[in-house]
Rosetta silent file (secondary structure, phi, psi, omega in degrees, C-alpha in Angstrom):
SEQUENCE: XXXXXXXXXXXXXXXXXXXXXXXXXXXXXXXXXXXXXXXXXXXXXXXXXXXXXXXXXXXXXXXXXXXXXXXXXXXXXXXXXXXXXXXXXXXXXXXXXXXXXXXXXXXXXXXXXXXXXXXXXXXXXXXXXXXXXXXXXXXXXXXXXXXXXXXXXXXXXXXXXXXXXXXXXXXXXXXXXXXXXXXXXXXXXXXXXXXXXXXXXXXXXXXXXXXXXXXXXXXXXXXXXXXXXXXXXXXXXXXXXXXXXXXXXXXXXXXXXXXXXXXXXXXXXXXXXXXXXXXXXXXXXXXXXXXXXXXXXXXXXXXXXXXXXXXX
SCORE:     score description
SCORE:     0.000 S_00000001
   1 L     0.000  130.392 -175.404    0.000    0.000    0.000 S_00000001
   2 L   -70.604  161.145  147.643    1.413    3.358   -1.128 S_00000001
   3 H   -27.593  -39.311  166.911    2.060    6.169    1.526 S_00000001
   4 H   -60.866  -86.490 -154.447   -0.754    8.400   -0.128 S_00000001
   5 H   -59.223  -19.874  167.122   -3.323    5.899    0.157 S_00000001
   6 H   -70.755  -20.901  137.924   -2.683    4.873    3.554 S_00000001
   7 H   -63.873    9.788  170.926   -2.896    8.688    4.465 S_00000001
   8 H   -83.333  -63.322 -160.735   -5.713    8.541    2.623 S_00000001
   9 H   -69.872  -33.031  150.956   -7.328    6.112    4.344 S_00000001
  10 H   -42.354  -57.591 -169.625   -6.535    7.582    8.037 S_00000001
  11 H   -69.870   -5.801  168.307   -7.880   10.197    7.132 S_00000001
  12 H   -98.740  -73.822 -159.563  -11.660    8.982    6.244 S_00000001
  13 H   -23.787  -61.845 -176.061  -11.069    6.592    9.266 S_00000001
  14 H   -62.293  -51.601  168.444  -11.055    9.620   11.618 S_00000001
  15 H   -43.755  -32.914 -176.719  -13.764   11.816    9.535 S_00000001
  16 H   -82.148  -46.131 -162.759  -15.942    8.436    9.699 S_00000001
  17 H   -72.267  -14.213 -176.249  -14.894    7.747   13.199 S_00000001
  18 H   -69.568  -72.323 -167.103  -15.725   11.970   13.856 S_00000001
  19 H   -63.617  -43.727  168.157  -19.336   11.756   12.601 S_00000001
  20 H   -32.239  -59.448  176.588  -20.011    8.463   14.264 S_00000001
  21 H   -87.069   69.940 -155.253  -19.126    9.897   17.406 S_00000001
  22 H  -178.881  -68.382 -152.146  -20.556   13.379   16.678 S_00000001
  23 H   -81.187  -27.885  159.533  -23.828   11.185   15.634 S_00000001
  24 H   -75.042  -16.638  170.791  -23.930    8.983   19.058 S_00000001
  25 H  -106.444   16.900  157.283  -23.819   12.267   21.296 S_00000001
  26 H  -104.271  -55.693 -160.088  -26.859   13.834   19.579 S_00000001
  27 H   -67.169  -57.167  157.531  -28.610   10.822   19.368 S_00000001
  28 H   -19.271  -51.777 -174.863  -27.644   10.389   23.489 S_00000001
  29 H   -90.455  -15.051  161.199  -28.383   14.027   24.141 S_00000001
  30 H   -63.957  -56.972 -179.519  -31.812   13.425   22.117 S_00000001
  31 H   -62.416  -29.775 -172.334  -32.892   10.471   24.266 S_00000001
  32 H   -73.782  -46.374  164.042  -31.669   12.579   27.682 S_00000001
  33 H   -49.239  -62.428 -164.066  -34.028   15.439   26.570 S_00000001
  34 H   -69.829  -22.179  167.057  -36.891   13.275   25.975 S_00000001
  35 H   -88.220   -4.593  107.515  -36.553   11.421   29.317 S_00000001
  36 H   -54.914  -38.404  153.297  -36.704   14.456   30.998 S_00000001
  37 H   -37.427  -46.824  164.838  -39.269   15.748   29.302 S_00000001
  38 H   -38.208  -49.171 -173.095  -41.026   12.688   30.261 S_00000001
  39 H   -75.084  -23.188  170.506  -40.317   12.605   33.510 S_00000001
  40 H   -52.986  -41.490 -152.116  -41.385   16.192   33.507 S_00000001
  41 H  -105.816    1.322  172.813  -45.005   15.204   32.411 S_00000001
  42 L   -91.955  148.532 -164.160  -45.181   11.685   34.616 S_00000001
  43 L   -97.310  136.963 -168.081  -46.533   12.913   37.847 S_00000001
  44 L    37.603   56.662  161.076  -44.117   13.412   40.770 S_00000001
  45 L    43.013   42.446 -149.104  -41.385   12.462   38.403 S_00000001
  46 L   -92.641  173.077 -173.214  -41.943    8.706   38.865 S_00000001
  47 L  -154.940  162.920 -164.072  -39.551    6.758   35.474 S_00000001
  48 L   -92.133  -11.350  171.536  -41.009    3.398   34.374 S_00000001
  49 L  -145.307  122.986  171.481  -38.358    1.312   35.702 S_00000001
  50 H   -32.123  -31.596 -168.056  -36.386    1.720   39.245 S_00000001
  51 H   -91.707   10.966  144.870  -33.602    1.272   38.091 S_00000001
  52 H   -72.579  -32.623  163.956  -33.418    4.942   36.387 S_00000001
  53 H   -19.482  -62.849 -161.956  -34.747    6.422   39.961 S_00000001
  54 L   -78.346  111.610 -175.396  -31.515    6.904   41.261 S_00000001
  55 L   -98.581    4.673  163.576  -30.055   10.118   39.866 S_00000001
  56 L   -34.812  -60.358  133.869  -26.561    9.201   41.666 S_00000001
  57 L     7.791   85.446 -161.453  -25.769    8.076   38.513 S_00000001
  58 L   -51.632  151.366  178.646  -23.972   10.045   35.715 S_00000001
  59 L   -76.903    9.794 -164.484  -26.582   11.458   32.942 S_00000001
  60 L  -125.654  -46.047  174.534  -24.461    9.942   30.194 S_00000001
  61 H   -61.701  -62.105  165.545  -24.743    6.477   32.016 S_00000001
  62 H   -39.622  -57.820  169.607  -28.215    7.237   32.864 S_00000001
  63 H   -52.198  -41.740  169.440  -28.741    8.231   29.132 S_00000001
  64 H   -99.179    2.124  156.713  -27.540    4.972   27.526 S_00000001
  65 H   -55.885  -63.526 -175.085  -28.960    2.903   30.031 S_00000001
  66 H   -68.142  -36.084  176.640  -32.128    4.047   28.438 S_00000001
  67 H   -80.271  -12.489  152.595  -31.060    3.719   25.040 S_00000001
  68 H   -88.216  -17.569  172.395  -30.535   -0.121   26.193 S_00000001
  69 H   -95.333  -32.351 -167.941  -33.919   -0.544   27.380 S_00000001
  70 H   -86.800    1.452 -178.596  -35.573    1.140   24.636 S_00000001
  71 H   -87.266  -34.278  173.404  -33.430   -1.060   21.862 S_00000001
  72 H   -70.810  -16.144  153.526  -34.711   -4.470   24.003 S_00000001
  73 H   -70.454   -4.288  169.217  -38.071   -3.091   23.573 S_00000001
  74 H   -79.820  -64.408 -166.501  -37.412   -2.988   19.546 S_00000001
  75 H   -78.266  -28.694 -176.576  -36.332   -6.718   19.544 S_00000001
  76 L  -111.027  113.005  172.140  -38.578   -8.187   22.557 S_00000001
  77 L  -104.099   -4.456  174.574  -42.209   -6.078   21.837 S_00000001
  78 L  -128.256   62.461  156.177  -43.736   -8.782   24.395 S_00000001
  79 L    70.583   33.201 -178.034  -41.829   -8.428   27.580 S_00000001
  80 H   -74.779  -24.129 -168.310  -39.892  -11.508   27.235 S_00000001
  81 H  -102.407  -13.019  157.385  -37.025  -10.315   28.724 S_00000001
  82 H   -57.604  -46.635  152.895  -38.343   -8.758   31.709 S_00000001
  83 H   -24.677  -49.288 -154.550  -39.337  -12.212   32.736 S_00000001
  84 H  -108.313  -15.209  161.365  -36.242  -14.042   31.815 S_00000001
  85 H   -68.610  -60.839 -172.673  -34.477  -11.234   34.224 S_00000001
  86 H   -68.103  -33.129 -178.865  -35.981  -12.230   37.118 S_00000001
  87 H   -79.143   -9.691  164.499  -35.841  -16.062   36.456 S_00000001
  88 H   -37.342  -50.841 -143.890  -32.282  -14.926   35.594 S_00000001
  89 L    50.592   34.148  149.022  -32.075  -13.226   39.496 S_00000001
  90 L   -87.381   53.484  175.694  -31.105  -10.183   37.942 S_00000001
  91 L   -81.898   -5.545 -173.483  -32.939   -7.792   40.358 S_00000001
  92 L  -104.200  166.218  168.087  -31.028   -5.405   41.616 S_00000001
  93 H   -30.990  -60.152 -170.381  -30.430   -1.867   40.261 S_00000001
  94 H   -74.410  -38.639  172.215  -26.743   -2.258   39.259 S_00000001
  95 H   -71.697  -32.389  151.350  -27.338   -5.485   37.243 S_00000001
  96 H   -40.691  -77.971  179.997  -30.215   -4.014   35.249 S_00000001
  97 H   -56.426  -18.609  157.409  -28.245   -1.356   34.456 S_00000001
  98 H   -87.704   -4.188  175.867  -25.468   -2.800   33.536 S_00000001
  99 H   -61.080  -82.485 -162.944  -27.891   -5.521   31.121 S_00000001
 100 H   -39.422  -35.907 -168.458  -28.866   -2.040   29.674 S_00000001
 101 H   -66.205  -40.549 -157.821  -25.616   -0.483   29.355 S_00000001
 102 H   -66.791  -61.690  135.681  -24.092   -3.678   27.977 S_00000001
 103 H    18.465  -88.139 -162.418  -27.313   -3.465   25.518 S_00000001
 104 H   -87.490  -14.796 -169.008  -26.671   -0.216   23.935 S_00000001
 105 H   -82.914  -45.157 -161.554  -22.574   -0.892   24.371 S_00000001
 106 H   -45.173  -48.718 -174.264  -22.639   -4.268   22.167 S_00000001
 107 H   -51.397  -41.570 -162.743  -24.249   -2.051   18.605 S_00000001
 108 H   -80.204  -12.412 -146.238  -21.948    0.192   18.903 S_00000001
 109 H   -90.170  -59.739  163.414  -18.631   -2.573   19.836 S_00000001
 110 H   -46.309  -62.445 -179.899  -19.795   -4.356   16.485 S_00000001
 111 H   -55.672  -49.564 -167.315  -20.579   -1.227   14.326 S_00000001
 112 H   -72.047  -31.898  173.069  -17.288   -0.064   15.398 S_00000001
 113 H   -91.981 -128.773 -144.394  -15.584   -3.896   13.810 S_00000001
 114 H   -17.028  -19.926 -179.688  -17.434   -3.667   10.546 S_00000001
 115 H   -77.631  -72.143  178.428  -16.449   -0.068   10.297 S_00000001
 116 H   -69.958  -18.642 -172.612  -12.699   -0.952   10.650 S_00000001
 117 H   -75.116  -44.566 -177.504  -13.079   -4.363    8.959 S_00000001
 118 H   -75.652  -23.930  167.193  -14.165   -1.963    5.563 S_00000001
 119 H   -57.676  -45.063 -157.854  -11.345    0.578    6.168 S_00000001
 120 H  -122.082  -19.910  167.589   -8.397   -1.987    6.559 S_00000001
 121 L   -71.739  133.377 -164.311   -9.518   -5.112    5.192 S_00000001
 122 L  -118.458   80.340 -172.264   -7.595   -6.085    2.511 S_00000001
 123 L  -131.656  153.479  158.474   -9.723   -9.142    0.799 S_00000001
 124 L   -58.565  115.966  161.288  -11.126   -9.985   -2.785 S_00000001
 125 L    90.859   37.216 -177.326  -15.072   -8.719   -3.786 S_00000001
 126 H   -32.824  -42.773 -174.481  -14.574   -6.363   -0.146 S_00000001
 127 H   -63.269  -33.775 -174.301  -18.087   -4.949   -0.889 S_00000001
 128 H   -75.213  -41.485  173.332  -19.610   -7.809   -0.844 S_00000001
 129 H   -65.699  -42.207  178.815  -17.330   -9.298    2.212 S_00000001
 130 H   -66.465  -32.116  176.881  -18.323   -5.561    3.901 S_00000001
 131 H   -80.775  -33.114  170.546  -22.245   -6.319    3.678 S_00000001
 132 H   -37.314  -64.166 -161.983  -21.520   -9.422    5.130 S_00000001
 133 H   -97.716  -40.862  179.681  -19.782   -8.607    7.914 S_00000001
 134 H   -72.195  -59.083 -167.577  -22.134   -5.266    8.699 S_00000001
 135 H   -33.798  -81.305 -164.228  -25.106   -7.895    8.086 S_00000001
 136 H   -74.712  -48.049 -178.333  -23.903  -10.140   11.105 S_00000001
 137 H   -61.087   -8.069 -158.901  -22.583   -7.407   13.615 S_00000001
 138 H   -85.881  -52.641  101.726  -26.130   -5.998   12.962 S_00000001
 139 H    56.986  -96.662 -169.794  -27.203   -9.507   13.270 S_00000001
 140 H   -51.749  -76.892 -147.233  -24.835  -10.640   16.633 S_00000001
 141 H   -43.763  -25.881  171.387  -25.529   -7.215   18.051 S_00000001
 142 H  -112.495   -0.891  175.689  -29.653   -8.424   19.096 S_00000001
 143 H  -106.890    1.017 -173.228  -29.278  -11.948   19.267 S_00000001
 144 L  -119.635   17.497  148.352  -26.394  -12.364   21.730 S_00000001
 145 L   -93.579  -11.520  178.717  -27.965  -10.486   24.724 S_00000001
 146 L   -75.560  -33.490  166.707  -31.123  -12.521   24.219 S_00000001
 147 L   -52.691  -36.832  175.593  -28.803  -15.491   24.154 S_00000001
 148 L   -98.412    1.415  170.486  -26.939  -14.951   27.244 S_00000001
 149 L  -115.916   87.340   68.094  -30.166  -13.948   29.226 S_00000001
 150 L   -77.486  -99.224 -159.252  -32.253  -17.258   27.931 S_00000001
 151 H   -32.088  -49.546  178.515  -28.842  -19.067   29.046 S_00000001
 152 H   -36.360  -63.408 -177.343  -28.780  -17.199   32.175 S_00000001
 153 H   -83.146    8.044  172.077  -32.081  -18.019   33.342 S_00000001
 154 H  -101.238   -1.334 -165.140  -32.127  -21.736   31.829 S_00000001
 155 H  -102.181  -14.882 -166.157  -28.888  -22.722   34.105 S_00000001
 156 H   -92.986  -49.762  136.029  -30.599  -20.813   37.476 S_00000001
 157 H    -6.477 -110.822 -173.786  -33.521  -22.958   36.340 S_00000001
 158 H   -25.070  -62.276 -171.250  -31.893  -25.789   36.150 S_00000001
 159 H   -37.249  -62.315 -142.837  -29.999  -24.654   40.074 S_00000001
 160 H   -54.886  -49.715 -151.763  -33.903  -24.243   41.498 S_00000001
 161 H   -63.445  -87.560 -142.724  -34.996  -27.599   39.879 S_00000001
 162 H  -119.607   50.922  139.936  -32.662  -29.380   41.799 S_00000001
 163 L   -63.337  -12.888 -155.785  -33.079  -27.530   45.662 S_00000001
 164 H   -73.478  -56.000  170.911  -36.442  -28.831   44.990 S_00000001
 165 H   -69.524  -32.802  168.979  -36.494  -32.066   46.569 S_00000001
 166 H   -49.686  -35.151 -165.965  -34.524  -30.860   49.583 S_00000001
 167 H   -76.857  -53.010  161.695  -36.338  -27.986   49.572 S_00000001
 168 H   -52.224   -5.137 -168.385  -39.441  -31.077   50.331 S_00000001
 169 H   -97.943  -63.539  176.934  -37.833  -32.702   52.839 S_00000001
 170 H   -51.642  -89.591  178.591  -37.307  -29.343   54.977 S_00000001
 171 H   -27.038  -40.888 -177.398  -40.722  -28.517   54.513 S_00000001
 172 H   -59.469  -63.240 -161.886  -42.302  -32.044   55.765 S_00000001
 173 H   -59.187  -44.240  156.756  -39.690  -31.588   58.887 S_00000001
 174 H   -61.294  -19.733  173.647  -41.136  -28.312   59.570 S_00000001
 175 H   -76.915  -74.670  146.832  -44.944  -28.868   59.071 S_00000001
 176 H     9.302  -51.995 -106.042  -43.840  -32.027   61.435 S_00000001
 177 L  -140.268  -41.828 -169.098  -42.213  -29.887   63.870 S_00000001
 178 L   119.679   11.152 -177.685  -46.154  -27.520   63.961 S_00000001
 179 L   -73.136  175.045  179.613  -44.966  -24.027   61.809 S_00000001
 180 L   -93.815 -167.987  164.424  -48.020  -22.753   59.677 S_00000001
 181 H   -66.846  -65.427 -165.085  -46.456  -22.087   56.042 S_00000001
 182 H   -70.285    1.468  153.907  -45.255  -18.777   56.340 S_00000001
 183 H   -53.653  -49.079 -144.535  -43.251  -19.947   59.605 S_00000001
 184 H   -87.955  -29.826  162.071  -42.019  -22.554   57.881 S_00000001
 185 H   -59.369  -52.757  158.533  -40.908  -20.047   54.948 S_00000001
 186 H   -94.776   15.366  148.137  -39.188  -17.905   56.785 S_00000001
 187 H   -59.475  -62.017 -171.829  -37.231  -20.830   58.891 S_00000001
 188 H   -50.084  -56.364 -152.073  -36.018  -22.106   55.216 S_00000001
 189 H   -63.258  -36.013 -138.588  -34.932  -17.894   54.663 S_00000001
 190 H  -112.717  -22.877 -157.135  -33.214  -17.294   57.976 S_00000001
 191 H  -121.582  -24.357 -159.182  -31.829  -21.111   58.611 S_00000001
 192 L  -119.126   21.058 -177.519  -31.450  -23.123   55.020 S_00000001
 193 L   -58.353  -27.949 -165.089  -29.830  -19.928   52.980 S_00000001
 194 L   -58.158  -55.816 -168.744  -26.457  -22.506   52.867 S_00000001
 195 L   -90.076  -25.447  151.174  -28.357  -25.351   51.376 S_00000001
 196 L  -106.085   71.081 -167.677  -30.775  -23.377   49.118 S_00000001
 197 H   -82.921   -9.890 -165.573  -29.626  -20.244   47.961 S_00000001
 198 H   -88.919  -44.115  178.873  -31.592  -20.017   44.662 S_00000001
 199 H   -55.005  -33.520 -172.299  -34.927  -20.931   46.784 S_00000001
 200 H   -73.900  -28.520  166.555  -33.827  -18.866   49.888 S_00000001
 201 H   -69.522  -14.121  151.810  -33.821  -15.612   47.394 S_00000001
 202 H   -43.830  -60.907 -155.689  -36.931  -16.455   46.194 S_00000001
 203 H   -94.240  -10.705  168.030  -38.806  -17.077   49.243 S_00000001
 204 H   -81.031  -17.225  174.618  -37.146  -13.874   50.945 S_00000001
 205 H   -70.507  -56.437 -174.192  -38.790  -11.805   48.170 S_00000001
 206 H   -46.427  -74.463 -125.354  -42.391  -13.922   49.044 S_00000001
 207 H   -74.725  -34.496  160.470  -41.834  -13.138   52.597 S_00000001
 208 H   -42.592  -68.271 -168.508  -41.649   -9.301   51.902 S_00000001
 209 H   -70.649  -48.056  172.552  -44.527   -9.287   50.034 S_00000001
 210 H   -48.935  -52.876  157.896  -46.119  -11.256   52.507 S_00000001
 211 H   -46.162  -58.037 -153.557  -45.158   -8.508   55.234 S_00000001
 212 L   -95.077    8.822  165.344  -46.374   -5.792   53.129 S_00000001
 213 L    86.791   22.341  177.065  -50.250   -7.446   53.371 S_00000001
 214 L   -72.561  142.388  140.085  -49.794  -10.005   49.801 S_00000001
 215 L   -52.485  139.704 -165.135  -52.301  -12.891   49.970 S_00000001
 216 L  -108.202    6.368 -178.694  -49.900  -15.677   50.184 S_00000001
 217 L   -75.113  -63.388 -161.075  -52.263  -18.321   47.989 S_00000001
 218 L   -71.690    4.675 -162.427  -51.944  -15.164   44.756 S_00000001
 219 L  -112.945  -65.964  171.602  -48.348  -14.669   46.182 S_00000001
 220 H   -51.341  -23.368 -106.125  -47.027  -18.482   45.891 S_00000001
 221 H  -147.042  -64.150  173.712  -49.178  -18.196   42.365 S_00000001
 222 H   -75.124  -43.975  130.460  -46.904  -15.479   41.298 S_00000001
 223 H    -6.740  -67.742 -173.022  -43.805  -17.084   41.922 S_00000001
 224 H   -82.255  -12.282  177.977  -44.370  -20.353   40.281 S_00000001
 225 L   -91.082  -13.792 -172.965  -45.622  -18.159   37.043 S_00000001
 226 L  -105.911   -9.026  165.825  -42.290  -15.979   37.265 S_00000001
 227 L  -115.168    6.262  172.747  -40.176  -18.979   37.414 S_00000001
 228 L    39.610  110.373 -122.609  -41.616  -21.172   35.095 S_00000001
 229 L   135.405   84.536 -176.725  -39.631  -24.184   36.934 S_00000001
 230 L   -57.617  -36.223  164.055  -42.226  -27.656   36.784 S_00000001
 231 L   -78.076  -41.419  161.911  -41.203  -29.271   39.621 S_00000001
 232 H   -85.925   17.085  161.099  -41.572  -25.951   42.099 S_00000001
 233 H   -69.339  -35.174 -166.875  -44.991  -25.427   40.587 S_00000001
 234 H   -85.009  -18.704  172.664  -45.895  -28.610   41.970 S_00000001
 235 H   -95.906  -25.925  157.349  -45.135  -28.203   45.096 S_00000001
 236 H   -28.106  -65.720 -172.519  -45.858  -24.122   44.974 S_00000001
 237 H   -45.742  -50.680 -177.259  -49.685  -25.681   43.844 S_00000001
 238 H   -66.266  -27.103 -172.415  -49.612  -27.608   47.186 S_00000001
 239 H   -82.013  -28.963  133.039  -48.582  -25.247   49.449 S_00000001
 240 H   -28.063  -73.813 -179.186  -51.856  -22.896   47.624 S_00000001
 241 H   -69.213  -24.281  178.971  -54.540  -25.544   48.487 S_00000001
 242 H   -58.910  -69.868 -166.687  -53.299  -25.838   52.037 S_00000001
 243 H   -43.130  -56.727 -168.402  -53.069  -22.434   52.713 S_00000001
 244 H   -91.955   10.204  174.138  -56.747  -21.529   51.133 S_00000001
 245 H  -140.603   -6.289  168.905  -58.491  -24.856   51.958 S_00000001
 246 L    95.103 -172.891  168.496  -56.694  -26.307   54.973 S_00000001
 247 L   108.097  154.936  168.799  -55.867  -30.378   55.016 S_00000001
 248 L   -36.201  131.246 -173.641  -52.859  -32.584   55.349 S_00000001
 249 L  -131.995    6.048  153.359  -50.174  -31.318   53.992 S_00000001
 250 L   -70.992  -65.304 -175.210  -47.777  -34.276   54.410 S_00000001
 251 H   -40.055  -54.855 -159.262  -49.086  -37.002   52.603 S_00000001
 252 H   -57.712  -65.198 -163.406  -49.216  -34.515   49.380 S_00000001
 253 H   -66.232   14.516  157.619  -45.683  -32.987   49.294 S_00000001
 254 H   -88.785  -30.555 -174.706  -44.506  -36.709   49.773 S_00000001
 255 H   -76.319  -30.061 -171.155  -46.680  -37.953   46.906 S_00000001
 256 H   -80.233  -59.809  165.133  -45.423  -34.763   44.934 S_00000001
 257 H   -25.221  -75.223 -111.393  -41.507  -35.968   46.367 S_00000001
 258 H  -100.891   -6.487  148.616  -42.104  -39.068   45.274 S_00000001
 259 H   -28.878  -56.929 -177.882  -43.213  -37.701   41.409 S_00000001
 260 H   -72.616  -51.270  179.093  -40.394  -35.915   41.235 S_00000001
 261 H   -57.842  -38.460  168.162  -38.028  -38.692   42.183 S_00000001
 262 H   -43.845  -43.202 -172.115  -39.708  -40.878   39.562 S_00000001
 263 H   -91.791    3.171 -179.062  -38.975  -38.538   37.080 S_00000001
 264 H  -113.128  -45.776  165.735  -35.281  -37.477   37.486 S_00000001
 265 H   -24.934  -76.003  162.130  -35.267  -41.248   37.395 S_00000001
 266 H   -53.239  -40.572  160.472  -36.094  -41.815   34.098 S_00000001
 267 H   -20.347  -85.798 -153.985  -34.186  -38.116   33.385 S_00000001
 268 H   -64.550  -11.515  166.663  -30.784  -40.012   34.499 S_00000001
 269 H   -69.907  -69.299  165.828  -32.086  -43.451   32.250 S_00000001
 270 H   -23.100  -68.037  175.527  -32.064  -41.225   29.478 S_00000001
 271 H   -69.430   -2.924  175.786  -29.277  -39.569   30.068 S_00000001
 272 H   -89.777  -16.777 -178.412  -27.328  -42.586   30.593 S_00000001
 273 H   -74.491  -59.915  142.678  -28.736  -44.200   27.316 S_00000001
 274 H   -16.478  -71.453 -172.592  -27.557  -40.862   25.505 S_00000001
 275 H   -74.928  -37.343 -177.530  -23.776  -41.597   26.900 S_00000001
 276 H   -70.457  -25.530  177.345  -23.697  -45.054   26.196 S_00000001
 277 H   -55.223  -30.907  178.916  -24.665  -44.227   22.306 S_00000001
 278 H   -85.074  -20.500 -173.135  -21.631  -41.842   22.581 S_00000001
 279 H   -84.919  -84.755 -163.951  -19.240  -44.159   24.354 S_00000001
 280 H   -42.361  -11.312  173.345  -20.204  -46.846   21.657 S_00000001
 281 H  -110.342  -58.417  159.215  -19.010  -44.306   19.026 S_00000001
 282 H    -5.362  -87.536  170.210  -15.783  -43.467   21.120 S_00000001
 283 H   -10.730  -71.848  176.738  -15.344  -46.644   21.505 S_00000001
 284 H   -73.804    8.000 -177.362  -15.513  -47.676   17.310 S_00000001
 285 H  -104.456  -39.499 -179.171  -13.567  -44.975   16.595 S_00000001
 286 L  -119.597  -49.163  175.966  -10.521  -45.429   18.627 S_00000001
 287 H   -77.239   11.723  165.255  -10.236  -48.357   20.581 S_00000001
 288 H   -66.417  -49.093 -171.581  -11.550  -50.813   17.778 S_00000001
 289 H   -56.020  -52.561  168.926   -8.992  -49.966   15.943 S_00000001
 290 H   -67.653  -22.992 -173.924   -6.061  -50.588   18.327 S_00000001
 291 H   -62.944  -20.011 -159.722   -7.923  -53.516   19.442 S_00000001
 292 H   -73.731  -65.431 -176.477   -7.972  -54.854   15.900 S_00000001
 293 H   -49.115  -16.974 -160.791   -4.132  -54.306   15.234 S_00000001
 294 H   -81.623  -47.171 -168.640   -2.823  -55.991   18.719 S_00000001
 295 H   -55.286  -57.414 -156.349   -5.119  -58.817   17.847 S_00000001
 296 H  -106.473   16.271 -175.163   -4.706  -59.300   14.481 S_00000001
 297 L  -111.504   -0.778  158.265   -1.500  -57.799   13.822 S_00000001
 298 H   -95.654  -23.109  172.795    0.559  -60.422   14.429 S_00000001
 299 H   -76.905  -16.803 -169.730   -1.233  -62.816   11.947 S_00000001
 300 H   -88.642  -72.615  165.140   -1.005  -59.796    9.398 S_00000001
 301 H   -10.753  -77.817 -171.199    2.640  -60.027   10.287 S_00000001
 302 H   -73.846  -23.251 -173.931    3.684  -63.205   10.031 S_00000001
 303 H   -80.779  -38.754 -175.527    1.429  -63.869    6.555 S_00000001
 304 H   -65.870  -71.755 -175.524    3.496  -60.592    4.808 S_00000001
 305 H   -28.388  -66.505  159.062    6.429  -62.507    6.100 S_00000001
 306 H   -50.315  -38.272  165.023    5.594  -65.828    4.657 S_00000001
 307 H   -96.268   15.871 -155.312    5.092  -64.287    1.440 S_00000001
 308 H  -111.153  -46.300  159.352    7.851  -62.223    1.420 S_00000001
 309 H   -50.713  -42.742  177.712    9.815  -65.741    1.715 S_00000001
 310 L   -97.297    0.902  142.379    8.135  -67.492   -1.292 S_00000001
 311 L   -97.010    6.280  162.449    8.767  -64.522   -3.569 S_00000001
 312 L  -104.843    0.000    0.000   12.523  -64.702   -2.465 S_00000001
């Protein structure tokens, strides 16, 4: 590359990289006007999500914060991802805000690699390789926060699923012992955080609401609908008819136990069925093969050998 054109080419890099960034702090200082205006015209300055409340918070932080929640409201229009936050346990202020920041940071992380991949890439049919490459950061840039918050929340999932039976056991020993349920809820909060932590953060949120005058049938209701989680529904369900119709409450969560054990039963059949089909391909792939030569590799041997005599 001659001297010219590589001073060429600086030199749009920085004019392109000027108006980019020229065109992200109007578009920034556009959204920070309208969310004050907003906030102006929302009565006693209330914002639609807490975790903008807190003016602590730089206005530039604040500002792109926003501009990550309103781009997951372009790609999710039906609240999927609020949802998938919470079964996530991404509640507090600072992790919201940094989902959002992270949000609005990723467009720009990408846009910023397709930008230099067409300045500096030096490839055959580049326009074509340049659509390409802007196509997939545009692409990457809305599928890979939905990807790591559906992973998020399928692995915390997965955690709750299996506190569950433990989580039944504790619960017998305490109905056993005479607590009502919400005794027995906040024993599991204050005494079992070690052995259940996804369940003990759960049920300290329940208890809270429960404090604060929540019906604890419509409370227990809301829970098992915000964690979508099959096995605590079932016992969630039990803990519902008790509360609002009275009745044994042993017998059930043991018959609901012993459901559950059935069924990670059969899980681990599966999954053991699954590994031997892979072990059996292991298997033909590497050790047939040495198994063949030690066996058979001395008769292979000795026959090249024999004829190697009767053609000399």
């Amino acid at each position: 590359m001659s001297p010219n054109l590589f001073a060429l080419l600086v030199a749009v890099s920085i004019l392109v990289g000027a108006v980019a960034v020229a065109a992200v702090t109007l578009l920034l200082l556009r959204m920070r006007s309208e969310s004050q205006i907003r906030q102006r015209l929302d009565a006693g300055g209330a914002t639609d999500d807490p975790v903008f409340a807190d003016d602590s918070r730089g206005p530039l932080v604040q500002t792109m914060a926003r501009g990550g929640k309103r781009i997951e409201g372009w790609v999710d229009a039906e609240g999927e991802s609020a949802q998938l936050l919470l079964q996530a346990g991404w509640r507090g202020s600072e992790t919201r805000l940094s989902w959002y920041l992270f949000q609005m940071l990723l467009p720009l992380l990408l846009g910023g690699g397709a930008l230099a991949f067409w300045l500096f890439a030096e490839v055959k049919n580049k326009g074509m390789m340049v659509l390409l490459v802007a196509f997939a950061a545009a692409a990457l840039s809305f599928l890979i926060p939905r990807w790591i918050l559906r992973g998020a929340a399928t692995r915390r999932q997965q955690r709750i699923k299996n506190e569950v039976p433990l989580f039944i056991h504790l619960l017998v020993l305490l109905f056993e012992a005479g607590l009502s349920t919400r005794q027995a809820l906040a024993s599991l909060v204050r005494e079992g955080g070690g052995v259940l932590p996804e369940l003990g953060r759960e049920f300290e949120i329940l208890l809270r609401q429960l404090e604060a005058g929540a019906d604890t049938a419509e409370s227990l209701k809301s829970m098992s609908d915000v964690l979508a989680v099959e096995d605590l529904s079932s016992v969630l369900a039990v803990l519902r008819q008790v509360d609002r119709y009275g009745g044994e409450i042993r017998e059930p969560l043991l018959e609901v136990l012993e459901v559950l054990e059935e069924r990670r039963s059969l899980d681990l059949r599966e999954q053991v069925n699954l590994l031997s089909g892979r072990m059996t391909v292991v298997m033909v792939g590497f050790f047939f093969p040495a198994l063949l030569i030690f066996v058979a590799g001395p008769a292979f041997l000795s026959i090249i050998r024999a004829l190697g005599e009767v053609n000399g």
